[in-house]
C-alpha positions, 0 to 999 in steps of 0.5 A: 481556480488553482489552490486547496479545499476539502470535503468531510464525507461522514462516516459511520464513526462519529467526528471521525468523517473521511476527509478529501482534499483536492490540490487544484494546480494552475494550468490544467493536467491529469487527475491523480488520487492518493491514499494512505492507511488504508490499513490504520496501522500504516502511518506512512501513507498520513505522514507524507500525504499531510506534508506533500499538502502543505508544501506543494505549489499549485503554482507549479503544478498542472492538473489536480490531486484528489487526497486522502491522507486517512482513509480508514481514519477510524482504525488509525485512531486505534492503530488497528489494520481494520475498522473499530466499527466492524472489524472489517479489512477495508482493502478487501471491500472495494468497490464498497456499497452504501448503506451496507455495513461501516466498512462497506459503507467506508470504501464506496465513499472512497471509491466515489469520491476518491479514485473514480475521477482519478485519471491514475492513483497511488496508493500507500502502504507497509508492513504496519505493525505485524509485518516487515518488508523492504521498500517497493512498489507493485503494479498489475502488469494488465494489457495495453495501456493500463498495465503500460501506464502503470508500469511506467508509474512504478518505475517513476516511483524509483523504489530499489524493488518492483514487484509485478503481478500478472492480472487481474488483480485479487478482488476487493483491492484499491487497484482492482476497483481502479483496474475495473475503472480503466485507472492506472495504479501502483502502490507502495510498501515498506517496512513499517512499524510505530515509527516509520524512519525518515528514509522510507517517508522521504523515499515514498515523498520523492516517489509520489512527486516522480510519479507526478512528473511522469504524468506531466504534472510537474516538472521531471527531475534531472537527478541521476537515475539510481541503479537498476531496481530488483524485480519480482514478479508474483500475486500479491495476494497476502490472504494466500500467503504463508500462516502460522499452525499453532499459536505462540511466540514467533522466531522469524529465521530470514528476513526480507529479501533472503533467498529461499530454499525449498524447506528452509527453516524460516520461522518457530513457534514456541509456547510460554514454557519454551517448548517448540511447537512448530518450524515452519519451512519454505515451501517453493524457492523463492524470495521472502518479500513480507516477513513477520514483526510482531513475535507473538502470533495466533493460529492462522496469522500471516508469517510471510509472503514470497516472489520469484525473481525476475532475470 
C-alpha cells in the first residue's frame, strides 16, 4: 500500500528516538535512503528531507524512500557536529555496533534500518558551523557497476562541482558502509552556516528529485541541462586535511575554489593582543574545496581541504 509511515528507534538520548519514514510509492521501483545531519550542525539535510515528505505524491512515485531527515538528532538539538552524549563524530562510526557506546550504538540503528535495504542512498551534508564550501556532490569512483552507479547519481544531482575520489573509501563513513554493502552512494555539501540560503536548499530539493529519476523513480526532467560542472578529483578525507598550529583568531585569505600555489598565504592566526602567531601556506597546487568559517580556532582544528582538478 502506497502512502507515509514511520518508526522511532530509541536511542541512548531520552525523547530524542531516531525517526525513519519510509514513502511507499504506487507502483513498484528501487529502494533509495536519504539522510541529513549526520553532523548536527547541518541543517540542510532536515530542511529539505522534512519539505520533500510532505510534498511528494506517492501516486507519482515508484519504489519506496527510507527517510532519515536527523540522523544525529541528539546533536541537532544542541547545533553540535558530534553527539551530546559521547562526543562522538557519528560519520566516522559506521557500520556502528549495538550495545556499545551512543554513537556506536546510534550508527548501527542507522546502518540496519536505514541504508541496508537502500538499493542506493543520498547522504546530505555542508560545512556546518566551522567551514565553508561551494556546493558539490562526491561520489567514489569504485569498479564496475557501483562506482557507475554512482556516478551516474552525482552527475543526476546536477551540482555546479563534482568531486570524485578514487576508492575506497576512508572507513567509518555513511558511503564506506554502503560501498561494503554493494549500495550505490553520493553525497552532497555546501556552504553551511545557521542559515542555509534558499539556493543551496533548492539546489539540493532539485538534486535529490534528478537523483530519483535517474533511478526510474520518477518521471526524468526535461529541463535544459545546466553547463558542464567543475571536476575535482581527491580523497575526501577532512581528518588528513589542513590544521591549525596554534590557537587564536583565524584570518582565512582564500575562499573556496580559489587556485592555489604551493605556499600561498592561505590563512593567519592571531593571538588576543594582535600578535601574529602563525601563516599558514598551501602546501601542493591544488584547489581550495573546505575553508574555514568560524574565526576562532583551537590547535588542531580543520582550516581547509584541497582538490585537484580534473582536465
Amino acid at each position: 500500500m502506497s502512502g507515509l509511515s514511520e518508526i522511532a528507534y530509541e536511542t541512548a538520548l531520552p525523547g530524542q528516538p531516531l525517526r525513519v519514514f519510509t514513502l511507499r510509492g504506487a507502483r513498484s521501483g528501487p529502494t533509495l535512503a536519504l539522510i541529513g545531519a549526520v553532523h548536527g550542525d547541518e541543517y540542510e539535510g532536515p530542511i529539505v528531507l522534512s519539505r520533500l515528505l510532505a510534498r511528494l505524491d506517492p501516486g507519482r512515485l515508484a519504489g519506496r524512500l527510507i527517510v532519515c531527515p536527523a540522523a544525529n538528532i541528539g546533536a541537532v538539538a544542541e547545533a553540535r557536529r558530534c553527539s551530546p552524549a559521547d562526543g562522538g563524530n557519528l560519520a566516522r562510526c559506521f557500520p556502528g555496533r549495538a550495545g556499545a557506546g551512543p554513537t556506536e550504538a546510534l550508527a548501527a540503528l542507522v546502518a540496519e534500518h536505514v541504508i541496508a535495504p537502500a538499493d542506493a542512498l543520498v547522504d546530505l551534508h555542508s560545512g556546518g558551523m566551522a567551514l565553508t564550501c561551494p556546493p558539490f556532490a562526491g561520489y567514489c569512483d569504485a569498479p564496475g557497476e557501483l562506482g557507475a552507479t554512482a556516478r551516474a547519481m552525482a552527475e543526476a544531482f546536477r551540482a555546479p562541482v563534482l568531486w570524485r575520489h578514487a576508492p575506497p573509501m576512508p572507513p567509518g563513513r555513511t558511503l564506506s558502509f554502503a560501498a561494503e554493502r554493494g549500495i550505490p552512494a553520493i553525497y552532497a555539501e555546501a556552504g553551511g552556516g545557521t542559515f542555509p540560503p534558499s539556493d543551496v536548499l533548492d539546489l539540493y530539493r532539485d538534486g535529490v528529485v534528478r537523483v530519483m529519476a535517474s533511478l526510474g523513480m520518477l518521471a526524468a526532467d526535461a529541463a535544459k541541462p545546466p553547463a558542464p560542472p567543475l571536476r575535482l578529483s581527491g580523497d575526501g578525507d577532512l581528518d588528513a586535511a589542513l590544521t591549525a598550529p596554534a590557537t587564536g583568531l583565524c584570518t582565512a585569505r582564500i575562499a573556496p575554489l580559489a587556485r592555489l600555489a604551493p605556499g600561498t598565504a592561505c590563512f593567519e592566526i592571531h593571538d588576543l593582543d594582535g600578535r601574529l602567531l602563525e601563516t599558514v601556506c598551501a602546501r601542493r597546487a591544488a584547489v581550495a574545496v573546505f575553508v574555514r568559517r568560524s574565526r576562532w580556532v583551537n590547535e588542531g582544528d580543520l582550516l581547509m581541504a584541497t582538490a585537484q582538478e580534473e582536465t
